[in-house]
One Martini backbone bead per residue (centre of mass of N, CA, C, O) as a GRO file, in nm:
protein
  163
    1UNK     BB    1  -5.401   0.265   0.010
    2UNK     BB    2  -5.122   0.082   0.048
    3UNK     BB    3  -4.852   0.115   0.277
    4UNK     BB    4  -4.479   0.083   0.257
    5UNK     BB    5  -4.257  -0.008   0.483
    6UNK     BB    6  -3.962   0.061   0.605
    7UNK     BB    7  -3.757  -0.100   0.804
    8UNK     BB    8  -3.573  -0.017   1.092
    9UNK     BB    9  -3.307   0.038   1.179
   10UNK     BB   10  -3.045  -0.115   1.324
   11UNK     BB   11  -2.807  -0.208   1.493
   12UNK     BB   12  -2.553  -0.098   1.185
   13UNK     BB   13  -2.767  -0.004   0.958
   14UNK     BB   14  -2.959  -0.238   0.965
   15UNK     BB   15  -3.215  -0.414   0.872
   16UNK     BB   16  -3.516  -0.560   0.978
   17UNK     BB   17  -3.479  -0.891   0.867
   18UNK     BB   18  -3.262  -0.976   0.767
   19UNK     BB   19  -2.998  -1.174   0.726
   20UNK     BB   20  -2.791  -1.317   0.928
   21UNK     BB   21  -2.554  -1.355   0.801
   22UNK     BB   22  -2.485  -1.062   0.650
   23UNK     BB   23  -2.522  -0.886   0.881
   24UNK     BB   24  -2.323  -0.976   1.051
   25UNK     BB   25  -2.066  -0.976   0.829
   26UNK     BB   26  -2.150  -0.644   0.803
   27UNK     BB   27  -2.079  -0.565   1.102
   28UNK     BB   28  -1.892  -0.340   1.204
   29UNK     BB   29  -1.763  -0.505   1.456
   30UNK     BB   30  -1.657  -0.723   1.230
   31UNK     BB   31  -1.457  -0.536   1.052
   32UNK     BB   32  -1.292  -0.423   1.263
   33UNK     BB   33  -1.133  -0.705   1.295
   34UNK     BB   34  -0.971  -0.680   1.044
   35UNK     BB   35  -0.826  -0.409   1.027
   36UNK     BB   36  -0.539  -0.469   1.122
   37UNK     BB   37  -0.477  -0.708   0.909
   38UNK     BB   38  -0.526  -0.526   0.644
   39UNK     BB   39  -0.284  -0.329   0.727
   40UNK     BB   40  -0.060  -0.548   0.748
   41UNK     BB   41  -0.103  -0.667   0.450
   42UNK     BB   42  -0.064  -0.424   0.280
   43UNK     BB   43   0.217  -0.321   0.405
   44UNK     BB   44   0.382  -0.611   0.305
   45UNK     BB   45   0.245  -0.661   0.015
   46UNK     BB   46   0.365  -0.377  -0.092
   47UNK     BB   47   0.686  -0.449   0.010
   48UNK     BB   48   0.716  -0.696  -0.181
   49UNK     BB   49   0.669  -0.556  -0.448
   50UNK     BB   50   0.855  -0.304  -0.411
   51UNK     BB   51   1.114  -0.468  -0.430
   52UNK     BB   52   1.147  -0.640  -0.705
   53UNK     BB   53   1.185  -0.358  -0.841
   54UNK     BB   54   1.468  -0.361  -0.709
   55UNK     BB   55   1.602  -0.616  -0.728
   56UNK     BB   56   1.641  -0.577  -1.056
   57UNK     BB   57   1.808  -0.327  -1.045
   58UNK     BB   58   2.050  -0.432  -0.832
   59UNK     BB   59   2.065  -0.765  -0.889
   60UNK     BB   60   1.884  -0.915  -1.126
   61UNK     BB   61   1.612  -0.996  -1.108
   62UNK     BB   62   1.339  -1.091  -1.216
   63UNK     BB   63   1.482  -1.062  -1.536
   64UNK     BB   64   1.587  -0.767  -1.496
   65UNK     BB   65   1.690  -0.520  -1.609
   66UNK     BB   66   1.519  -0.410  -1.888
   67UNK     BB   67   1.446  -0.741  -1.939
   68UNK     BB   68   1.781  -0.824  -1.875
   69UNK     BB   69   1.938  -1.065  -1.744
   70UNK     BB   70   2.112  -0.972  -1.495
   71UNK     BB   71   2.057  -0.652  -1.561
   72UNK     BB   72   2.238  -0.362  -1.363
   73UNK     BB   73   2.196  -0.064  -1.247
   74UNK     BB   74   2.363   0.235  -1.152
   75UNK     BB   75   2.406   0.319  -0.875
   76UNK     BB   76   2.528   0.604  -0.981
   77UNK     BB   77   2.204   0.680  -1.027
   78UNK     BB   78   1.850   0.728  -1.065
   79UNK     BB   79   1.816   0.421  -1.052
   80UNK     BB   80   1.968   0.336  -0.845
   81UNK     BB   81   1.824   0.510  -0.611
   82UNK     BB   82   1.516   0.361  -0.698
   83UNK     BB   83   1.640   0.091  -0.584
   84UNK     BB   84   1.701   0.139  -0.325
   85UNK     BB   85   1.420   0.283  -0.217
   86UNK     BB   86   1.263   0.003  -0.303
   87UNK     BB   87   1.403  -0.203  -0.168
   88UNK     BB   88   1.463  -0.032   0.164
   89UNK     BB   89   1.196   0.068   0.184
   90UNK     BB   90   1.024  -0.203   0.168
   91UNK     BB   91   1.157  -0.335   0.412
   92UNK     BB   92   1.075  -0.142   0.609
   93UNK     BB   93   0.750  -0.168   0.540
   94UNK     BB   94   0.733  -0.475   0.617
   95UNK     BB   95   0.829  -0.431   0.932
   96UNK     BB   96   0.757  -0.131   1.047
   97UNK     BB   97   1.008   0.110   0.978
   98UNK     BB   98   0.929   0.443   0.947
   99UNK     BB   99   0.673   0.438   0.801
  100UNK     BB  100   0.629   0.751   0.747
  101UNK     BB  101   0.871   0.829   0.623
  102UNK     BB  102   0.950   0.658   0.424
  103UNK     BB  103   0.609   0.664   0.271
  104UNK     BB  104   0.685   1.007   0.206
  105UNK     BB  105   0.923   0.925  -0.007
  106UNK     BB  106   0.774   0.741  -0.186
  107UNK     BB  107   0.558   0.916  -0.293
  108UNK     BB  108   0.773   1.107  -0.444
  109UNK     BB  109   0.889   0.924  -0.586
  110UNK     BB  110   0.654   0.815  -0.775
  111UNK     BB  111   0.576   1.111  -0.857
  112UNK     BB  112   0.861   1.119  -1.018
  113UNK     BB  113   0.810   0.839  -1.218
  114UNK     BB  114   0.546   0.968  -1.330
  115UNK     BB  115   0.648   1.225  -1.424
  116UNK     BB  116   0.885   1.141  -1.599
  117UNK     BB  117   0.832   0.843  -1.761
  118UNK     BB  118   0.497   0.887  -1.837
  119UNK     BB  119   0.360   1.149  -1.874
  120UNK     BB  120   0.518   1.189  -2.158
  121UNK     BB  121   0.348   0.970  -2.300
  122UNK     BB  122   0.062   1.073  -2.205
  123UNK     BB  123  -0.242   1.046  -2.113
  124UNK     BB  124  -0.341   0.811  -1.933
  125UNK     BB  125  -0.235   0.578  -1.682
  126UNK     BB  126  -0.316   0.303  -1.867
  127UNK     BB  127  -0.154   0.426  -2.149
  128UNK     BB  128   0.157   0.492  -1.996
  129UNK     BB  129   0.200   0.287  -1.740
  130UNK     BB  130   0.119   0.473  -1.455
  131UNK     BB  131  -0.056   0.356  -1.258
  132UNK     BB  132   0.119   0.205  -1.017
  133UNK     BB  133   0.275   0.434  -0.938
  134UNK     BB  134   0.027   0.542  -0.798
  135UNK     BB  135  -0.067   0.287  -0.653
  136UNK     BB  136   0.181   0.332  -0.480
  137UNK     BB  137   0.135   0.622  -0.379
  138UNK     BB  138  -0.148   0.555  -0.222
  139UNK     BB  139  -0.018   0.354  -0.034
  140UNK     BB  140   0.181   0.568   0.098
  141UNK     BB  141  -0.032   0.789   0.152
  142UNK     BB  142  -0.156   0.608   0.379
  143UNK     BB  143   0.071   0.561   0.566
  144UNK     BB  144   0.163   0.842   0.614
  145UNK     BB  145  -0.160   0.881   0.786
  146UNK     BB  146  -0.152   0.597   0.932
  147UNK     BB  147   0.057   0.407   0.955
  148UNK     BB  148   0.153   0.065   1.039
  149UNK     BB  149   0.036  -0.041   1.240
  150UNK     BB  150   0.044  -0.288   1.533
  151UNK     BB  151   0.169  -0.483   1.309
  152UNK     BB  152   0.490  -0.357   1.416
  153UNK     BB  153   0.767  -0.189   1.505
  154UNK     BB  154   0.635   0.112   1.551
  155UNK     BB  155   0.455  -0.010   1.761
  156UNK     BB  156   0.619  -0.161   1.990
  157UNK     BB  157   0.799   0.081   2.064
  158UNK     BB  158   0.511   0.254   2.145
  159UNK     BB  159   0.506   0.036   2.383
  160UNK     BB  160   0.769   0.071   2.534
  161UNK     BB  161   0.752   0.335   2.625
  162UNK     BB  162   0.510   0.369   2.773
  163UNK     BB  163   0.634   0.118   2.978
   0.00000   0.00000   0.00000
């Protein structure tokens, strides 16, 4: 009875044989190349989407607080200070001015915004429509951990300190 042997990994955990095109395009150091880009996309794109929402709150844009064209949250109110964290929260953090500390903030707006607003409304997140707030939690939560990365304003401060 013959024996079918799997060949051995090559350097970057693919196998010998496989396609040179797939196997090139996920090689650990050819996604590393990605991986500050992708930190900075993830972060800009991150922060311009929860401005929107802050946007609504302050301003009246984009349909408007509630729904209701041109109408916006009460300064000061609990809605009120979560368009302020949301808008220049948001700011701050497509910039990457302050962003662990910032996105420390944000993580509990949103965990306070999950539990306040959806949670009682029963069910899981996708049922209370509390998923979003969840994962704008996840994504402030990556940067608590990770930091604005390279291509930021905290990036470049600690490149002048250094300096």
């Amino acid at each position: 009875m013959a024996q079918t042997t799997t060949p051995p990994a090559a350097p970057g955990g693919t196998r010998a044989g496989a396609p040179g095109g797939a196997r090139a395009l996920l090689d650990p150091p050819v996604l590393a190349v990605l991986g500050p880009a992708l930190h900075a996309l993830l972060r800009i794109g991150a922060g311009l989407l929860f401005m929107q929402h802050g946007a609504q709150k302050l301003f009246g844009a984009f349909g408007g607080f509630g729904g209701t064209p041109g109408a916006t949250a009460e300064l000061f109110s609990q809605m009120g200070l979560a368009g302020v964290l949301e808008f220049f929260g948001g700011l701050l953090i497509v910039v990457g001015l302050g962003t662990r500390l910032v996105a420390a903030v944000l993580v509990l707006l949103m965990l306070s915004a999950y539990v306040i607003a959806h949670l009682p409304q029963g069910g899981f997140p996708i049922e209370n429509g509390g998923e979003l707030a969840l994962l704008f939690a996840l994504v402030w939560a990556f940067l608590v951990g990770n930091g604005a990365g390279p291509a930021s304003v905290d990036a470049a401060l600690a490149r002048r300190r250094r300096a």
